[in-house]
C-alpha positions in Angstrom: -27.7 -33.0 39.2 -26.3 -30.1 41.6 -23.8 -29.3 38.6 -26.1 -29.1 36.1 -27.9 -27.2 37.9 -25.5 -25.0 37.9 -24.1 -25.3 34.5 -28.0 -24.2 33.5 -28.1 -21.4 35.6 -25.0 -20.1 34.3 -26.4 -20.7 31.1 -29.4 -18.8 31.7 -27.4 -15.7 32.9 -25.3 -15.5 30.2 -27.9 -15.7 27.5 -29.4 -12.3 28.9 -26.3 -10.2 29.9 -27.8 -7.1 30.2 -30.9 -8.1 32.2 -28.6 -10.2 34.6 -26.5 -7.1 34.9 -29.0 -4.8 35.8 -30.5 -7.1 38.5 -27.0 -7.4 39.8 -27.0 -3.9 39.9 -29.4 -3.5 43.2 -27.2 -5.8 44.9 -23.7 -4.3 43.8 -24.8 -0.9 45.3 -26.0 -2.4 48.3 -23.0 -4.3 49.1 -20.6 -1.6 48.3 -22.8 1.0 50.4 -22.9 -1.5 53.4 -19.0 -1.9 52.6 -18.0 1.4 52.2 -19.8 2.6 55.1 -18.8 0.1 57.5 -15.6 0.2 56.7 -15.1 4.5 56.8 -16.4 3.9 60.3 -13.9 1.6 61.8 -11.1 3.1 59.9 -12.4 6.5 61.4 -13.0 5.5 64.8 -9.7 3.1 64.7 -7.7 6.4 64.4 -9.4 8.1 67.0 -9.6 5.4 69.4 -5.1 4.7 69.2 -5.6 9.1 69.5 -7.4 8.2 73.0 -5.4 5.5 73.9 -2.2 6.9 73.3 -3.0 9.6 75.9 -2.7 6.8 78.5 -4.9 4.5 79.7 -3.6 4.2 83.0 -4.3 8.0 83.6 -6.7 10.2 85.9 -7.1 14.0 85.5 -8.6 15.1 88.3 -10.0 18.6 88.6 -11.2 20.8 91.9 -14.2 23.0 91.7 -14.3 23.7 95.4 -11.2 23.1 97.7 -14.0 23.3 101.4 -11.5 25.4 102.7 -8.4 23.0 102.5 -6.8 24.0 99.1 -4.3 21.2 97.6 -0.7 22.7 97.5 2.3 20.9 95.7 3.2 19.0 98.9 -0.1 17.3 99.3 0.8 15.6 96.0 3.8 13.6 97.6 0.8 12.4 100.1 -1.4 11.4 97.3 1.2 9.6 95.7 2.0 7.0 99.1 -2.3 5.6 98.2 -2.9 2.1 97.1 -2.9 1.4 93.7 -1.8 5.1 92.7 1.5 5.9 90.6 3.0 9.0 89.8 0.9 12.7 90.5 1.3 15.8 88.6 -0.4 19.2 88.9 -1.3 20.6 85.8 -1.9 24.4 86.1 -2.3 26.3 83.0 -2.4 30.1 82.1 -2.4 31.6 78.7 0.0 34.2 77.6 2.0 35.9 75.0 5.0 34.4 74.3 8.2 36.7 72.5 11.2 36.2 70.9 12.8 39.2 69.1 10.5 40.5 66.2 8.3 37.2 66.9 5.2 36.8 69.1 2.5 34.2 69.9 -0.2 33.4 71.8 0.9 30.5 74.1 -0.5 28.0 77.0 1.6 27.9 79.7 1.3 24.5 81.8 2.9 24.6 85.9 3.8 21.1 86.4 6.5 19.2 87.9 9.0 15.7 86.4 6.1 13.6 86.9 4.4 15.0 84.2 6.6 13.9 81.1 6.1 10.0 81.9 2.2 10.2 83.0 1.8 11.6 79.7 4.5 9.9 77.6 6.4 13.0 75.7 9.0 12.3 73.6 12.5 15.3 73.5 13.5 16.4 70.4 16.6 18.1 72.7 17.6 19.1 75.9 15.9 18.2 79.2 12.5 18.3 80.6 11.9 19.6 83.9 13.6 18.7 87.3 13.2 19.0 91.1 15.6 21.5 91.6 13.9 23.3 89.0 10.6 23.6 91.3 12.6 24.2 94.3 14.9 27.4 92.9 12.0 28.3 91.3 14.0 28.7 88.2 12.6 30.6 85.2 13.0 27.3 82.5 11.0 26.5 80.2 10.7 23.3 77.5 8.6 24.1 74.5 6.4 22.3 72.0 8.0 21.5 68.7 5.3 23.7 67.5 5.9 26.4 69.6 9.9 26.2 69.0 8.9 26.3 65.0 6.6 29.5 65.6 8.7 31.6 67.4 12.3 31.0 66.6 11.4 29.7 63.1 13.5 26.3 63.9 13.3 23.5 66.8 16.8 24.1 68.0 16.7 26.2 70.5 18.1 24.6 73.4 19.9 27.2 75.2 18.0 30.4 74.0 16.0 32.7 75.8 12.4 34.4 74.9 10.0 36.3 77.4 6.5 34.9 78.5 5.0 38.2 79.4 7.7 39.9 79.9 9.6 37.7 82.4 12.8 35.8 80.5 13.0 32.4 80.3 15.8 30.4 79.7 15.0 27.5 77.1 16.5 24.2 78.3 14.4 21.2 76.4 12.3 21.7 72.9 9.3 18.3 72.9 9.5 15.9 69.7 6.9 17.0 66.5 3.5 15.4 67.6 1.9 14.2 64.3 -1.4 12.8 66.2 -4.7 14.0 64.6 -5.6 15.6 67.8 -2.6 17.9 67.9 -3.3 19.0 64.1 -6.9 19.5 65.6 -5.6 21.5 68.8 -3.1 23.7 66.9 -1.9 24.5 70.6 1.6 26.0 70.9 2.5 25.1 74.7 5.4 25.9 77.0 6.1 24.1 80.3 7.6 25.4 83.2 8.2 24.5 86.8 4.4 24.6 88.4 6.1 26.9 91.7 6.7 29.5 88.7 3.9 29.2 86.7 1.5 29.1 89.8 3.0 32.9 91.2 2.3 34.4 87.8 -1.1 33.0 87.4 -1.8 33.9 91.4 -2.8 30.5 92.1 -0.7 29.0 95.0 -3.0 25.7 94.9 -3.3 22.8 93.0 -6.5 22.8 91.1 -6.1 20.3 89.0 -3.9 17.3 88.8 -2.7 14.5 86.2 -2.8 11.0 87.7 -0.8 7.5 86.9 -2.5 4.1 88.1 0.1 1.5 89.7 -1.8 -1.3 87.6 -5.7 -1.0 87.9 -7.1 2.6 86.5 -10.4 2.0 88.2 -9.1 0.9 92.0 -6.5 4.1 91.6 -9.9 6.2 90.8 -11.4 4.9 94.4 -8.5 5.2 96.1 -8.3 9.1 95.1 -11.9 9.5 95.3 -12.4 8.4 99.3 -9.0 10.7 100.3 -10.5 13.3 98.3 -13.8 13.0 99.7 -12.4 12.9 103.3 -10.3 16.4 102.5 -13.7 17.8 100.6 -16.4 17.1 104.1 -17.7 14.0 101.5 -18.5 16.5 98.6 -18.3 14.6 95.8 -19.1 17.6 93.6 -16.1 19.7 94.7 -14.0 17.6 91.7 -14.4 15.6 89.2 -12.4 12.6 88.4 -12.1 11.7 84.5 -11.1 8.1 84.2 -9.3 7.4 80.5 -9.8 3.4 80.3 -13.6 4.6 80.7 -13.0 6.6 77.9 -11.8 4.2 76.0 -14.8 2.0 77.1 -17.2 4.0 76.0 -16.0 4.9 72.6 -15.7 1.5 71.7 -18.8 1.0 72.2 -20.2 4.0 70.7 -18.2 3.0 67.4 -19.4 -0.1 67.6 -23.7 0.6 67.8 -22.3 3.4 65.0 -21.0 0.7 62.9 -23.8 -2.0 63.5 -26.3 1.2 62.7 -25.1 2.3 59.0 -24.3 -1.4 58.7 -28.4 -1.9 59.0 -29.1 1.0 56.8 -26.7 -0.1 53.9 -28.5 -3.5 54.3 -31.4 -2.1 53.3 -30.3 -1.5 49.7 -29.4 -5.2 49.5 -33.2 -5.7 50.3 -33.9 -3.5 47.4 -31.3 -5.3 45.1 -33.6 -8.8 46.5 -36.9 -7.8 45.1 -35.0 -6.9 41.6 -34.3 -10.5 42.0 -37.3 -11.7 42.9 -39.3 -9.5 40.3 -36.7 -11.0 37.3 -36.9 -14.4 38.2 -40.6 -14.2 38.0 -40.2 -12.8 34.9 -37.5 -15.9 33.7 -39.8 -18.4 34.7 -42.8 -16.9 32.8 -40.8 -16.9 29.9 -39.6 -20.5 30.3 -42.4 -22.4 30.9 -42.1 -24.1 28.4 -38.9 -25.5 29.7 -40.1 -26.1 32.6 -43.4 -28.1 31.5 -40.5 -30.4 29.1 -38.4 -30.8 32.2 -41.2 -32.2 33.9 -42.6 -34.4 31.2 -39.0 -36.0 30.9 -38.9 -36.9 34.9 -37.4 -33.8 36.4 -39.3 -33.9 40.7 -40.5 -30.4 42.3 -37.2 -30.6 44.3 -34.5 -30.1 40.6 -36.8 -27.5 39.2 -36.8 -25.3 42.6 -32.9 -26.4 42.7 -32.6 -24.7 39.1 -34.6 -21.7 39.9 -32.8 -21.1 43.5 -29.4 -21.8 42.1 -29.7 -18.8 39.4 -31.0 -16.5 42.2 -28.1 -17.7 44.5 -25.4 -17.2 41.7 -27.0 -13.7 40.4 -26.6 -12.1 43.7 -23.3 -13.6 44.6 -21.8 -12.1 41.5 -23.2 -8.8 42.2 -22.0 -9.4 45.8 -18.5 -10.3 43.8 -18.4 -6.9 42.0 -19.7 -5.2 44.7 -16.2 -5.9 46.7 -14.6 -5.1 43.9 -15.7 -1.5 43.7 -15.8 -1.2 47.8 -12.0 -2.1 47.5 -11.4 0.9 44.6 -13.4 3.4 46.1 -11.7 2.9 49.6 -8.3 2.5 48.2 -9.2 6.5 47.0 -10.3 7.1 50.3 -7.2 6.2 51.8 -5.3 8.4 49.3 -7.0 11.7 49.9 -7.1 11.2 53.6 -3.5 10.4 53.9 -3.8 10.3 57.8 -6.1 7.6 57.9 -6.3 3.9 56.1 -9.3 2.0 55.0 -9.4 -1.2 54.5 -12.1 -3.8 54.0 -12.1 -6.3 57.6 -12.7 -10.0 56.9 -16.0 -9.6 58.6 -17.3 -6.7 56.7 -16.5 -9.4 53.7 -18.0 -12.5 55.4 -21.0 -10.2 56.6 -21.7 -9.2 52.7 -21.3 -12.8 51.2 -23.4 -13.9 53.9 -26.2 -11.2 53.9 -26.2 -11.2 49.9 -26.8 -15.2 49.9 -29.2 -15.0 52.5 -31.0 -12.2 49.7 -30.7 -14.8 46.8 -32.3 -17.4 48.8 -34.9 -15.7 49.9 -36.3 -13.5 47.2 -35.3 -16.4 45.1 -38.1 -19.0 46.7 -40.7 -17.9 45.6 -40.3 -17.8 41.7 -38.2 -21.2 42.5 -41.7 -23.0 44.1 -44.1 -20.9 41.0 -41.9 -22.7 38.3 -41.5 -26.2 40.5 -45.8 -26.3 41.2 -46.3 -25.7 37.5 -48.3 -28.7 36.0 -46.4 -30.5 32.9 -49.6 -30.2 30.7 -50.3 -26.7 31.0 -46.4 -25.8 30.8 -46.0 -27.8 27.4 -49.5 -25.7 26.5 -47.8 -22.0 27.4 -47.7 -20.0 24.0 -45.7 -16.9 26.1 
């Protein structure tokens, strides 16, 4: 009974092509909008998220607004260090300044810092060396430059070796950084140039540490406490003389702001499938006027309330589950173009973005499908077989 059923609703479709397709049509746009949109969201947020989380997280930048008096210097750093659940410090001083090399200027940031600095936040060499101790204890004018920067001012990124001026004192170039291809570089466009922090802090005539980069030994948020009470005992229990900016919080939080952003357009798209379920609804009451007929010699030959709803439901169920099926189909097109002209970025269609369609667009059949389903079943035989149309 189930597969004729079937076999009739089929039949039924088929014998009005057109029609069917245009009442497919409400639920094809409403599964590729709630597709589509889903799907831009997490392939969006998916980028930006591995951009968050490949800036560490097992990091702290902390940052000093007032020092009470008892200002932070390089050495205090060593002291931090020794605390529970704390890794590697780094200060992070920066300065901005014009940057020369023969005919060739530019407008660089200059960061202070010390070794620490190139494992807390996991640079890669394209050649040379990064900084060293005896670096910040000569107080050597080195530097090590950004690919970027390399590429700007010496037109090339090997320039181990070479020297250039950073307003007007000469440096002597002795490590260039790997290319960073991160979407937050390209969105930074920052040409930077390290040097030792004991340099860097004389020419920006700021002896102290004001801000600092932070590693956690193994849990981020028991390294923030244990750096929060020291600094609260050095501060007279200020805790708005510095901020602490945790990144696994970070990381937190914009999962779940992508998430609520996802589940929101998500419920908007799903609206259109609603839409596409009362062109259902309105066709199938229009199919069942036009087979009464049918319906009254179904009846008259034995066919219960329970087959004819079966019949009725079963065509609902199968038109929206083909629009459902072309809907993916045109999802997977238009994001495959998507991820074409955003070369940076791939979107792809998640198995639960699929199961969520099927299962919202059969849940639409169903329901906007009852009640031309129990009209046709509650039709007496008599007055069916009567029916002129």
């Amino acid at each position: 009974m189930f597969l004729q059923s079937i076999k009739m609703a089929w039949e039924a479709i088929c014998a009005s092509k057109m029609r069917s397709f245009l009442t497919m049509l409400g639920i094809i746009i409403g599964v590729t909008a709630l597709v589509v949109l889903v799907s831009l969201v997490q392939g969006a947020t998916g980028l930006i998220t591995d951009e968050v989380n490949a800036l560490g997280n097992d990091m702290l930048t902390v940052t000093i607004a007032d020092d009470k008096g008892a200002p932070l210097r390089l050495e205090d750093l060593s002291d931090l260090a020794l605390l529970p659940q704390v890794g590697r410090l780094a200060p992070t001083g920066s300065m901005h300044a014009a940057a020369k090399y023969q005919a060739a200027d530019a407008s660089v940031t200059v960061y202070g810092t010390t070794p620490a600095y190139y494992d807390i936040y996991g640079l890669q060499l394209e050649a040379g060396r990064f900084l060293k101790a005896a670096d910040l204890d000569n107080r050597s004018y080195v530097a090590v430059l950004s690919y970027q920067t390399a590429v700007e001012l010496f037109g090339k990124a090997d320039v181990v070796g070479s020297r250039f001026a950073i307003d007007g004192r000469s440096f002597d170039i002795v490590g260039v950084l790997a290319e960073d291809t991160s979407m937050m570089s390209s969105m930074m466009s920052e040409l930077a140039v390290y040097i030792p922090f004991t340099v860097e802090s004389r020419m920006a005539g700021e002896p102290y540490v004001t801000s600092f980069a932070v590693s956690a030994g193994s849990d981020c948020d028991l390294a923030e406490q244990s750096v929060s009470n020291e600094l609260l005992s050095r501060f007279q229990h200020d805790d708005e003389a510095f901020s602490i900016v945790n990144m696994s919080s970070i990381s937190s939080t914009m999962e779940t702001v992508t998430g609520t952003l996802s589940l929101l357009l998500g419920g908007i798209a799903a609206i259109s499938l609603l839409v596409g379920g009362i062109g259902i609804m309105n066709i199938m009451l229009v199919s069942v006027t036009e087979r009464t007929r049918e319906i009254g010699i179904r009846k008259a030959i034995g066919a219960d309330h329970r087959s004819i709803m079966a019949q009725f439901l079963i065509e609902a169920l199968m038109i929206s589950l083909l629009g459902c099926f072309f809907g993916l189909l045109l999802s997977g097109v238009i994001l495959s173009a998507a991820s074409m002209l955003a070369a940076s970025i791939t979107f792809s269609m998640s198995p639960n973005v699929v199961l969520l369609s099927v299962g919202f667009s059969s849940g639409v059949g169903l329901l906007f499908g009852l009640y031309p389903a129990h009209k046709a079943a509650k039709k007496q035989p008599i007055q069916a077989l009567r029916y002129e149309g």
